[in-house]
N, C-alpha and C positions, 0 to 999 in steps of 0.2 A: 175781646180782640186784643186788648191793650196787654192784656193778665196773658195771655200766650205769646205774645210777643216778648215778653219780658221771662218766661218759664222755660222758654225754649233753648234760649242762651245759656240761662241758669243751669238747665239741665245738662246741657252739651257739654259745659265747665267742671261741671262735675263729672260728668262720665271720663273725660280727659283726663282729670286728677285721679279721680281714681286708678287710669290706666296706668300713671305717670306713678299711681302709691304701689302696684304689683311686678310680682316678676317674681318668675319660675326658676329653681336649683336643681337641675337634672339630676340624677342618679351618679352622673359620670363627674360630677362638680361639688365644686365647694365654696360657698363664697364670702365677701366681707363685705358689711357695708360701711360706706365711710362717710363723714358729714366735714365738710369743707377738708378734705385729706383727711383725716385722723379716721384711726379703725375705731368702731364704735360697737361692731357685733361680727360676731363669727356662724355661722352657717353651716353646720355639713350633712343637715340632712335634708333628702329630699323633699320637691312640695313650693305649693303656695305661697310667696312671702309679702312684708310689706317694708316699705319704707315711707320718709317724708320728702315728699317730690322737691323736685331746686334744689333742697337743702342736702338729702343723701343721695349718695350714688353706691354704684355694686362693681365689685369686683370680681369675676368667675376664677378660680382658680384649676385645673382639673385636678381629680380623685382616685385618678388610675394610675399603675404602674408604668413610668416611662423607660423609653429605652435612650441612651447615649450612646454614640460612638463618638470614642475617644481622634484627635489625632493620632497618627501613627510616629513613632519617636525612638529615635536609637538609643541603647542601654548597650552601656559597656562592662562586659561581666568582670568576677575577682580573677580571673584571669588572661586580661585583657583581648578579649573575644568580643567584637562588635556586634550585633542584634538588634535588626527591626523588630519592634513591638508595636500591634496592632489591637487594644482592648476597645471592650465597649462594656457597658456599665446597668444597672437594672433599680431605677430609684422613684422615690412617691415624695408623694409633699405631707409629711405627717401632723406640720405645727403652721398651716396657713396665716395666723398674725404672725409668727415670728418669720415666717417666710416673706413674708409683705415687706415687715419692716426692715428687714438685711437682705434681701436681692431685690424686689419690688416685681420683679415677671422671670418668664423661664428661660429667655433667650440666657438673661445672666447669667443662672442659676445655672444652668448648662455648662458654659465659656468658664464657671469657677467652679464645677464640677473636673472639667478638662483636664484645668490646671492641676487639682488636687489628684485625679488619677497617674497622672504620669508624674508628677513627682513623685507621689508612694511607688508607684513603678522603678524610677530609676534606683530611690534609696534604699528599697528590699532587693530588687534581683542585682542592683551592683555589686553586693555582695555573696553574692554566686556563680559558681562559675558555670560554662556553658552547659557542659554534661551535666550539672542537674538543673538545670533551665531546662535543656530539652528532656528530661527523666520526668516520670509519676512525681518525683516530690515536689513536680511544679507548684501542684494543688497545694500543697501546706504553704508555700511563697504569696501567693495568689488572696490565700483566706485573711493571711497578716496584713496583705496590700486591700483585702476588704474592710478590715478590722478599721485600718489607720484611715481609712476614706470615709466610713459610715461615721467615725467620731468627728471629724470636724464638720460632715457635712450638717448635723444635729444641731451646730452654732446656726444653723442660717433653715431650723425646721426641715430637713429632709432625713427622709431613711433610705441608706444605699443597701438596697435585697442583694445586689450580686456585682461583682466584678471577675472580668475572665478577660484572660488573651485569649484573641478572634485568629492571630496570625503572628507568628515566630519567623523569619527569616533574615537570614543570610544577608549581610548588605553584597551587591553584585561581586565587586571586587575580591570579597572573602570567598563566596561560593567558588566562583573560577577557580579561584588559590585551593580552594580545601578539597573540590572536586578534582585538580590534576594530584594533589598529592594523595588522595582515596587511589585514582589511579594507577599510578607507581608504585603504592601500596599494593596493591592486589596482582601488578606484575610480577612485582616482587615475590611474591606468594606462591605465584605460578612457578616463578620458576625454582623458588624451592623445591615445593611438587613435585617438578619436573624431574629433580638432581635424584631427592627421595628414591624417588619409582627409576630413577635409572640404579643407585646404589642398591637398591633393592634387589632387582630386577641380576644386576653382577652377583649379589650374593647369593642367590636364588640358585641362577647358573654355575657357579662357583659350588654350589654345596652337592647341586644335582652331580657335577662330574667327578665328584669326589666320591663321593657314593657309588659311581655308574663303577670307578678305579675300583672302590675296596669291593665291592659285588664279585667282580671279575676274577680281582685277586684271590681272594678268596673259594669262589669256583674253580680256580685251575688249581689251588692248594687242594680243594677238594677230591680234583678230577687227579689230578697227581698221584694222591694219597691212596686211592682208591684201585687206581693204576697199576703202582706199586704193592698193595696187598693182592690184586688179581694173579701180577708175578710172583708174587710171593707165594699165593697157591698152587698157581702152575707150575712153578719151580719144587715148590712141595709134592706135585700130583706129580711130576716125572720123575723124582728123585726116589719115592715109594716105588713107582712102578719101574725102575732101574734094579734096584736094590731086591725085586722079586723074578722079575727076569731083565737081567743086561742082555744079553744077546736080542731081543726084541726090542730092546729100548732104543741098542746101537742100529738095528733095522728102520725103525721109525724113525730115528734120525738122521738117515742116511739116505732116507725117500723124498724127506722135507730137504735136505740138499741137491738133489735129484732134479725137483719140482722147478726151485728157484733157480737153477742153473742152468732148466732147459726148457724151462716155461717159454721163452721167446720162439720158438720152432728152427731161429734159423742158425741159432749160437753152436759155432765152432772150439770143441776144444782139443786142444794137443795134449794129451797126457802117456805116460807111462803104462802098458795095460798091468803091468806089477802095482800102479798105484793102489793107495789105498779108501781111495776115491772110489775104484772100480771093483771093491772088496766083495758084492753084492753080484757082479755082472760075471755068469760063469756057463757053459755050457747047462750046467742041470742048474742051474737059478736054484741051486740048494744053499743054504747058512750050514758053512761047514761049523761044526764044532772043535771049540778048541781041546 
């Protein structure tokens, strides 16, 4: 009775210690053991470990890729163009003792992550001006502001995977401003446009009536021409048939005065009957012969 009374404790002390010598390194961790502060062992694979209880203790570090969002911070481009910039950042803890011993936990490491992003931020895109801030050749700006953040982050054991603007904008006052002058710009435009397709629109008109003029003129030069050799043959066709018989030519043109002259029904004339108007008009309606 006395020997379990005394084995009981023994044991119990011992299973404690033991509990107090283990402790598990997840998959998602990495850890350090320290003895009175000082790093003494590094850890990064998973599993079972031990230390010496009281004296070590452990450090979890995580082994996963973290994310950062940056504050948001104005950058003034090379041509003096104001810009919120809004990044965020993609980083791991590669060298857990040297991470220990120059930030000590991640809140830091984060808060001097911050700072080092948007200073490389300001000192690469200041040097650019807006139009290629907001252009594709952001990304080559971007990769040099990854370049300059991943090298010092390596002082304090981190590796930065990625840096990107999340969000480019306008500070309010700019937008307003660049949006009325977008504006007026494009009234502007308009009413170019507008002038265009009228100046257009006159020459358009202006060329049609000119055309409609020489069409026309043209046509009655036509119709004239045409006119005139029709007279021409008819003055030809009577003058053959004068020239074969006159006495019948002077008949048919004596009927066609005739015609015109009494074509109305009701036209009175006073003439002479000696006229030779009425050379045609004789009791036998004969053509005397000369």
């Amino acid at each position: 009775m006395k020997i379990n009374k005394f084995i009981i404790p023994i044991i119990v002390g011992i299973g404690f210690l033991v509990f107090l010598s283990l402790f598990v390194v997840k998959e998602t961790n990495q850890a350090i053991v320290l003895q009175f502060g000082d790093p003494k062992k590094v850890i990064v694979e998973p599993g079972l470990q031990v230390k010496i209880p009281f004296i070590q203790n452990v450090v979890f570090l995580d082994r996963r890729i973290l994310n950062l969002d940056a504050p948001p911070i104005e950058v003034i481009a090379s041509d003096q163009k104001r810009l919120i910039v809004d990044a965020y950042a993609r980083f791991k803890i590669a060298d857990p003792l040297k991470f220990y011993i120059s930030v000590g936990d991640e809140r830091v490491v984060r808060s001097r992550l911050s700072t080092i992003i948007n200073s490389r931020i300001r000192s690469v895109l200041g040097t650019q001006s807006l139009a290629t801030l907001l252009s594709e050749d952001r990304t080559k700006q971007m990769a040099i502001i990854q370049d300059g953040v991943d090298t010092e982050a390596k002082s304090f054991g981190v590796d930065v995977i990625d840096v990107r603007i999340k969000r480019a904008d306008l500070p309010q006052a700019n937008s307003e401003a660049i949006y009325k002058r977008m504006q007026t710009e494009r009234e502007r435009e308009a009413k170019e446009f507008r002038a265009k397709g009228a100046e257009m629109a006159v020459t358009i008109t202006s060329t049609a009536d000119k055309e409609v003029t020489v069409l026309l003129a043209n046509a009655k030069k036509e119709s004239e021409i045409m006119k005139g050799e029709g007279d021409g043959q008819r003055n030809k066709i009577f003058a053959n048939a004068f020239g074969k018989d006159p006495q019948f030519f002077s008949f048919y043109r004596a009927m066609q005065a005739y015609e015109k002259a009494l074509i109305g029904g009701d036209t009175s004339l006073i003439l002479s009957p000696d006229s030779d108007f009425f050379k045609f008009f004789g009791n036998s309606g004969i053509i005397k012969k000369q």
